[in-house]
C-alpha positions as CSV (number, residue, x, y, z in Angstrom):
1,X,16.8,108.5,220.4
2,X,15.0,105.3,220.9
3,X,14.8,103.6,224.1
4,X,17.0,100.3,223.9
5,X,15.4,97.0,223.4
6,X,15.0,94.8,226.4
7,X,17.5,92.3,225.7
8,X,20.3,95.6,226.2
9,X,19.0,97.3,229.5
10,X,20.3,95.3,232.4
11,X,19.1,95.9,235.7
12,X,20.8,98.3,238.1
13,X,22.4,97.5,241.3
14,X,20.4,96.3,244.1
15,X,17.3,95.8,241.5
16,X,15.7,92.3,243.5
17,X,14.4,90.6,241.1
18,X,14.8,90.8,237.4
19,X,12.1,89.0,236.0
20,X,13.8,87.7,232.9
21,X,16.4,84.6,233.3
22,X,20.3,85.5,232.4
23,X,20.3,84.1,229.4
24,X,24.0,84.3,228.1
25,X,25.8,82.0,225.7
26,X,29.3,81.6,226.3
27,X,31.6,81.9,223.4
28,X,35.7,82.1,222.8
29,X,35.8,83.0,218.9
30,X,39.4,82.2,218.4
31,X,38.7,81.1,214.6
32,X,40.8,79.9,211.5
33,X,40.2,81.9,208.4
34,X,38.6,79.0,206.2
35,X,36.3,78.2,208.5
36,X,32.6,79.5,208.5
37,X,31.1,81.0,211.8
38,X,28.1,78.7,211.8
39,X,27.2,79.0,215.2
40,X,26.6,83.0,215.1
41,X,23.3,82.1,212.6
42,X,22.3,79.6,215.8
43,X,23.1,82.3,218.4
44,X,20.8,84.8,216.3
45,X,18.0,83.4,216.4
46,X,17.9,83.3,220.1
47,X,15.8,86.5,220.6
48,X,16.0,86.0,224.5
49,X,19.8,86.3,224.9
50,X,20.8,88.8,227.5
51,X,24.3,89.5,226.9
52,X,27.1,87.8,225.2
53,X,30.1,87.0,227.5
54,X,33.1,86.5,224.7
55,X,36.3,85.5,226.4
56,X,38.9,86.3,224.1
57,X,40.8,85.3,221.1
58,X,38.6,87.8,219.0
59,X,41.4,87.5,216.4
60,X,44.0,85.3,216.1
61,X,47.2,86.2,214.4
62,X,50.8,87.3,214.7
63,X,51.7,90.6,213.1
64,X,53.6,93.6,214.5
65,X,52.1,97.0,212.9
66,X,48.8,98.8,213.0
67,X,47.3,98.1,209.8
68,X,47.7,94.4,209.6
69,X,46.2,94.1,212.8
70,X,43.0,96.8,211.6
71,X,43.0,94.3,208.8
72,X,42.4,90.9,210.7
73,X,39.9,92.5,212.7
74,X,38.2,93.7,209.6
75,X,38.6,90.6,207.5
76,X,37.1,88.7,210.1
77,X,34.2,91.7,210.3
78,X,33.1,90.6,206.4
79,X,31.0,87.8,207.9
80,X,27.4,87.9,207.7
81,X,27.0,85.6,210.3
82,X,29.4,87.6,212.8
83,X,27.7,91.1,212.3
84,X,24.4,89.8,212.3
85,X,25.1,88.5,216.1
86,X,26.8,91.4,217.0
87,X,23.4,93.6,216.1
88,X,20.9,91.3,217.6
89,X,22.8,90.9,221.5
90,X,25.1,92.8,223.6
91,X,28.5,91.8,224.0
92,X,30.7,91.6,227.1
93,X,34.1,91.4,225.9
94,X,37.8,90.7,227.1
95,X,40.9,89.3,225.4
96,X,43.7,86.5,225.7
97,X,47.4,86.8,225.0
98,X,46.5,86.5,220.4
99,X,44.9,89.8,220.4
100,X,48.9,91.1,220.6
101,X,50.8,87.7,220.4
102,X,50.7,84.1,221.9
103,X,51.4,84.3,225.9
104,X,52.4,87.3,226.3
105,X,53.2,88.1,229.5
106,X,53.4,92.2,231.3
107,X,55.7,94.0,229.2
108,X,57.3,90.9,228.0
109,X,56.7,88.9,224.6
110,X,57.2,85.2,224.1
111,X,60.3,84.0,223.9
112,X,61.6,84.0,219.9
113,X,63.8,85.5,217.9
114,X,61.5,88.5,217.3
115,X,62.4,92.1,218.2
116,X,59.9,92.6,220.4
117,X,62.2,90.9,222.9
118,X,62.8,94.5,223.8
119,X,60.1,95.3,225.9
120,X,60.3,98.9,224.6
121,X,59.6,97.6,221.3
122,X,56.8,94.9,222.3
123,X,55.2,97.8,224.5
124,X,54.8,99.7,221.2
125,X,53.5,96.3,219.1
126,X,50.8,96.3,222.0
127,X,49.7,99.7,221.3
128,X,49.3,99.0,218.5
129,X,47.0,96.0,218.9
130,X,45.1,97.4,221.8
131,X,44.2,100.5,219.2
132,X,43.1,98.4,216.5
133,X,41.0,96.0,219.0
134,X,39.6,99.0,220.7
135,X,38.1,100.1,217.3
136,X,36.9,97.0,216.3
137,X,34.9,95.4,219.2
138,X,32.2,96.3,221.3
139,X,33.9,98.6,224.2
140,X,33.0,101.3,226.2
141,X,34.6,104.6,226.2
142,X,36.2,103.3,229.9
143,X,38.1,100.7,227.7
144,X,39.6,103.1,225.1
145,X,43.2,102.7,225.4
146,X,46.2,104.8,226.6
147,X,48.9,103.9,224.2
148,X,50.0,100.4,225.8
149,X,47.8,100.3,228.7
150,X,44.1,99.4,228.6
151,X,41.2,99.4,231.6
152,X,39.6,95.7,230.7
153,X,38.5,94.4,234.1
154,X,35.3,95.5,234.9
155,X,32.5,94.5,237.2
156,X,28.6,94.7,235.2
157,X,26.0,93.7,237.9
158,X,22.8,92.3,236.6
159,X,20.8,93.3,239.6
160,X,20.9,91.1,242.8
161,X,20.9,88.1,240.3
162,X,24.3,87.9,239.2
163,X,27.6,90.3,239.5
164,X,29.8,89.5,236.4
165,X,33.3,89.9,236.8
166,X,36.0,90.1,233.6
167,X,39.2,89.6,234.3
168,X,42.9,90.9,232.2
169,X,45.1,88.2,233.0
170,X,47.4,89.2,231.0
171,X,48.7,93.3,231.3
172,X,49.3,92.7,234.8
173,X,51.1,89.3,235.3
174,X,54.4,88.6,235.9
175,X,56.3,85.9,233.6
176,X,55.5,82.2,233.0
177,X,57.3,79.6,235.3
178,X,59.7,77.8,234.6
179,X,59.8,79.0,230.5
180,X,56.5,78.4,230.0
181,X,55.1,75.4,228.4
182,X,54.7,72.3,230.5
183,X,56.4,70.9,233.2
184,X,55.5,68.0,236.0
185,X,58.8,69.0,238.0
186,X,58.3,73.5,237.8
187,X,58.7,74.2,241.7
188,X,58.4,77.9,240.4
189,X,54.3,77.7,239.9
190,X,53.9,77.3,243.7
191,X,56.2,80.6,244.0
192,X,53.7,83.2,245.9
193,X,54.8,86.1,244.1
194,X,53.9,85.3,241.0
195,X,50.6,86.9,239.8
196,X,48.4,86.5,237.4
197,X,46.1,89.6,237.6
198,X,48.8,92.0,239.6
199,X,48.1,93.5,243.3
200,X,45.8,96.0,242.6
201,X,43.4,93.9,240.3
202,X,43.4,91.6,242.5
203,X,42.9,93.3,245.4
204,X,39.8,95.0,243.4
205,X,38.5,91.5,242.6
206,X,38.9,90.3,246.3
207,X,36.9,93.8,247.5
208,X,34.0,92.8,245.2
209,X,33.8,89.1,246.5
210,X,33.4,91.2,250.1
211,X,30.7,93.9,249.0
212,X,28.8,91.7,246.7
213,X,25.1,90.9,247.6
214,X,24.3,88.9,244.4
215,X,23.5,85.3,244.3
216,X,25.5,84.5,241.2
217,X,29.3,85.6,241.3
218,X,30.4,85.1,237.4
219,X,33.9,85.5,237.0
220,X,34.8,86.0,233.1
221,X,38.5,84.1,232.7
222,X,40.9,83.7,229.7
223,X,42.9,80.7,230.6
224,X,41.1,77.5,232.6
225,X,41.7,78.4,236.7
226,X,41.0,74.7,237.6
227,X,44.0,72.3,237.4
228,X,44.5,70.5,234.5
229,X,46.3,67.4,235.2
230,X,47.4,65.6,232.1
231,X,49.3,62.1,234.0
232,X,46.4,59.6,236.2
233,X,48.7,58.8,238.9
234,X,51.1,60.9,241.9
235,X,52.5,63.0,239.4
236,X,50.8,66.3,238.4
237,X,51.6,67.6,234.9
238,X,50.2,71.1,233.6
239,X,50.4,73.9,231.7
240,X,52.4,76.5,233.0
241,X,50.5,79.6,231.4
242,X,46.9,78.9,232.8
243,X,46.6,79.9,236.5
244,X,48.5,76.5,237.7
245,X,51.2,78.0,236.8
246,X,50.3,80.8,239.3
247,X,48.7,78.1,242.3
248,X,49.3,80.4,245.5
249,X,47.5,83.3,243.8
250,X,44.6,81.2,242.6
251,X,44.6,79.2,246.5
252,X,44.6,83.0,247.5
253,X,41.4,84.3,245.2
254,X,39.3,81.1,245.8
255,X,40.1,80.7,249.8
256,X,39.0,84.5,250.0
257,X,35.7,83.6,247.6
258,X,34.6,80.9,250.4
259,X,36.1,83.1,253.3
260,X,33.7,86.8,251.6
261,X,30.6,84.5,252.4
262,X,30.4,84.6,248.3
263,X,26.8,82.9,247.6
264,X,27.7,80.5,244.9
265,X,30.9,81.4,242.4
266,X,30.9,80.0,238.7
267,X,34.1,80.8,236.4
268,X,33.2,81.2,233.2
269,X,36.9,80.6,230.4
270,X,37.6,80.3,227.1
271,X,41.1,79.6,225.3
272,X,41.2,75.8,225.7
273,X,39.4,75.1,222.3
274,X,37.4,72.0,224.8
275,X,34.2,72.1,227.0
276,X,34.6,71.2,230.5
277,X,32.8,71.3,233.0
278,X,34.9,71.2,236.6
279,X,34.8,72.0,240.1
280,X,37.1,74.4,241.8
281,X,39.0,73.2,245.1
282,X,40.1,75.3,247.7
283,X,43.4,73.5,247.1
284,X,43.4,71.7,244.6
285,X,47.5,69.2,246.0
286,X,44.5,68.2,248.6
287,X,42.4,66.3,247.8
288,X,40.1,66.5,250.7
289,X,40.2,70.0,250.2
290,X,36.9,71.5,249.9
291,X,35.1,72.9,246.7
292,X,34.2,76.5,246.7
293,X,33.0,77.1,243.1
294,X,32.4,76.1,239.5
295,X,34.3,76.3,236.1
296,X,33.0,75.8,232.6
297,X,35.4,75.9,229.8
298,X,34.0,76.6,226.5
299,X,35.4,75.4,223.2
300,X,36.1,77.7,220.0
301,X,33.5,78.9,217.7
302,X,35.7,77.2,215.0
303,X,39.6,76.8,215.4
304,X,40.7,73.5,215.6
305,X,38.3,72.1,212.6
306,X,35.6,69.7,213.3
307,X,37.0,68.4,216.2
308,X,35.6,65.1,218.3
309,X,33.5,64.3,221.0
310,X,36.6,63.0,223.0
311,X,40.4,63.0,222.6
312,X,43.0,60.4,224.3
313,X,44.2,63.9,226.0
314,X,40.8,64.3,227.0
315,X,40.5,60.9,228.6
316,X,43.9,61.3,230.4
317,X,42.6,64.6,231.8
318,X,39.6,62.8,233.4
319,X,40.9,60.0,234.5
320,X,43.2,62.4,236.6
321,X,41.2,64.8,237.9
322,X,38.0,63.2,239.7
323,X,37.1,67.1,239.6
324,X,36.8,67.5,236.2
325,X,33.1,66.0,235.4
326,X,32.8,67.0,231.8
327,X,34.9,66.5,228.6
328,X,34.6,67.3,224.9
329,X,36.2,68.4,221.7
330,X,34.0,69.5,219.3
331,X,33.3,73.1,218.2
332,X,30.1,75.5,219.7
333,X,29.2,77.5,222.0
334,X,27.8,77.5,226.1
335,X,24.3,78.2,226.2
336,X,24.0,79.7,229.8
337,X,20.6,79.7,231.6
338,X,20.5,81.6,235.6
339,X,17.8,82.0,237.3
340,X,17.0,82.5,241.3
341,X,17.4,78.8,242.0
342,X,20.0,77.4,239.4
343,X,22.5,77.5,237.1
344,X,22.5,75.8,233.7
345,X,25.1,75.0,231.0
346,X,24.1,73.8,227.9
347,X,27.2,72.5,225.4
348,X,25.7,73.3,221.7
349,X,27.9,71.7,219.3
350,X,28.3,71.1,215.4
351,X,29.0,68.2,213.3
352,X,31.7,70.1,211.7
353,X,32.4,73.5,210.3
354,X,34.2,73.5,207.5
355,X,31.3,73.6,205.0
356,X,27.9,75.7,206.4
357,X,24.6,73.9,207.0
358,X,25.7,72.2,210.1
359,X,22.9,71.6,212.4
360,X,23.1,72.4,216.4
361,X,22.6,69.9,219.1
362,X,23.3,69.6,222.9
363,X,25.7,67.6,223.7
364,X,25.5,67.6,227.5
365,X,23.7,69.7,230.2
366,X,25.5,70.4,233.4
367,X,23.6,72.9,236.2
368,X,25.0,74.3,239.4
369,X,22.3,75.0,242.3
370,X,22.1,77.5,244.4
371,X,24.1,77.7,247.6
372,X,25.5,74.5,246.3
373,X,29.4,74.6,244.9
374,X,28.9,71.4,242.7
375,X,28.2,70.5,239.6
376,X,26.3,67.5,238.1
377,X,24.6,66.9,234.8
378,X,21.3,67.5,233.9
């Protein structure tokens, strides 16, 4: 058996100092199915890449029995581009709420007039998609799944360098304020006992923040944990599905990253089909409150179409959140950079992707320092 190459043996705990940069690009590859995965030719060529980080949306349909959903995995499989990445790097994997169905919630489906309503019935849909999903991606044999129940978070240190923690924000959370969707006036996403990751994960996550001796603290997150403010002005209007629905539990996790002495946090998400670039407030209704960390959103690979550099929505979002430093629409990929002293974002984005040949630029470097909770462009 041949030793692995380089790019696949991590070091161990405690290791001091790697002596190759954490090279991983960031990627959500929620796609459409006439789209081409351009981007996985770019990421290939990058012999230096480290690991992968892929933050959910690995398929993206709506379909209740085994075989369709072995099928979208598969059809989605054909692509040159696709495989070839998944040979050349290692992959750290998680999932959203389309893996099973859009914002699904516990044991509870979204709201229709499907029968999955029963939560017998949609227990037994996600089964089904967990099985399909376990056979299809990347995993460990930790992550093979017990009919509907699956072991996704997991903690992969890379040394004293970086401690990368994925998140499942979905198995264990209770229901979406308010109905879901979005609200300005939802009183019930300030409730403490709603959760988004469920006692014991969190409880796990909060242990790590305490016994963790690495420099970097990478949290890997479905839906965006900063605010996201769509109205310039007093009123705050979000989305109710994304952790402000769930504010006293994410006030709780990032009060008890600054309080654990954590050395400098970065939040790495996915499902927005947008790049940002933020920075994460103790509290985010004060706003003297203090920052404690860094979030970068990363768009899809290629749902949405060609996209734009901006979006009214987008100029809304940063004209009302003075946190938010960095917006854009386009389709790509984060190419991540982390070394000893700093941390380093690098937007790649396409022209478009409906027709291949696009060519791959940076649209905008933001870096994080070390010791230092901001973020600032490069």
């Amino acid at each position: 058996m041949r030793a692995p190459p380089p790019c696949c043996s991590a070091p161990g705990p405690g290791t001091p100092r790697p002596r190759t940069p954490l090279r991983p690009p960031q990627a959500i590859r929620l796609r459409n199915e006439v789209a081409r995965d351009e981007h996985f030719r770019h990421v290939v060529r990058r012999s230096s890449v480290v690991a992968t980080p892929e933050l959910g949306h690995s398929v993206h349909t709506e379909t209740f029995d085994l075989a369709r959903y072995r099928l979208q995995h598969a059809l989605y499989k054909t692509e040159a581009p696709l495989q070839a990445a998944h040979a050349a790097h290692p992959w750290i994997h998680t999932f959203d709420d389309h893996e099973v169905e859009n914002n699904w919630a516990g044991d509870l489906s979204q709201a229709d007039t499907e029968p999955d309503q029963d939560p017998a019935v949609f227990r037994a849909r996600r089964a089904q998609a967990f099985q399909a999903l376990y056979e299809h991606m990347p995993l460990r044999h930790a992550q093979m799944p017990a009919g509907p129940d699956i072991r996704y978070h997991r903690r992969l240190p890379y040394g004293r360098l970086a401690d990368f923690t994925l998140l499942d924000t979905r198995q264990y959370r209770t229901d979406q304020p308010c109905g879901d969707g979005d609200s300005s006036t939802c009183d019930d996403r300030f409730n403490p006992d709603n959760t988004m990751v469920g006692g014991k994960q969190r409880a796990w996550l909060l242990d790590g923040f305490r016994q963790s001796h690495a420099r970097w603290q990478v949290i890997g997150n479905q839906t965006p944990m900063g605010q996201t403010d769509w109205t310039p002005g007093p009123e705050t209007h979000v989305w109710l599905d994304p952790w402000d629905g769930y504010v006293a539990e994410r006030n709780k996790v990032l009060a008890a990253a600054q309080d654990s002495g954590v050395r400098t946090l970065v939040v790495i998400t996915g499902d927005r089909h947008q790049n940002h670039a933020l920075e994460l407030k103790r509290d985010f209704a004060d706003p003297d409150s203090a920052t404690v960390g860094t979030e970068f959103v990363g768009t899809s690979i290629t749902s949405g179409g060609d996209g734009s550099d901006t979006t009214d929505q987008g100029q809304q979002f940063l004209a009302a959140s003075p946190y938010l430093k960095f917006f854009n629409s386009q389709r790509g990929y984060v190419r991540v950079t982390v070394d000893r002293k700093q941390w380093r974002s690098d937007f790649r984005v396409v022209p478009f992707v409906q027709t291949q040949g696009a060519p791959i630029s940076t649209r905008a470097t933001y870096v994080v320092e070390d010791r230092n909770p901001h973020v600032h462009a490069s």
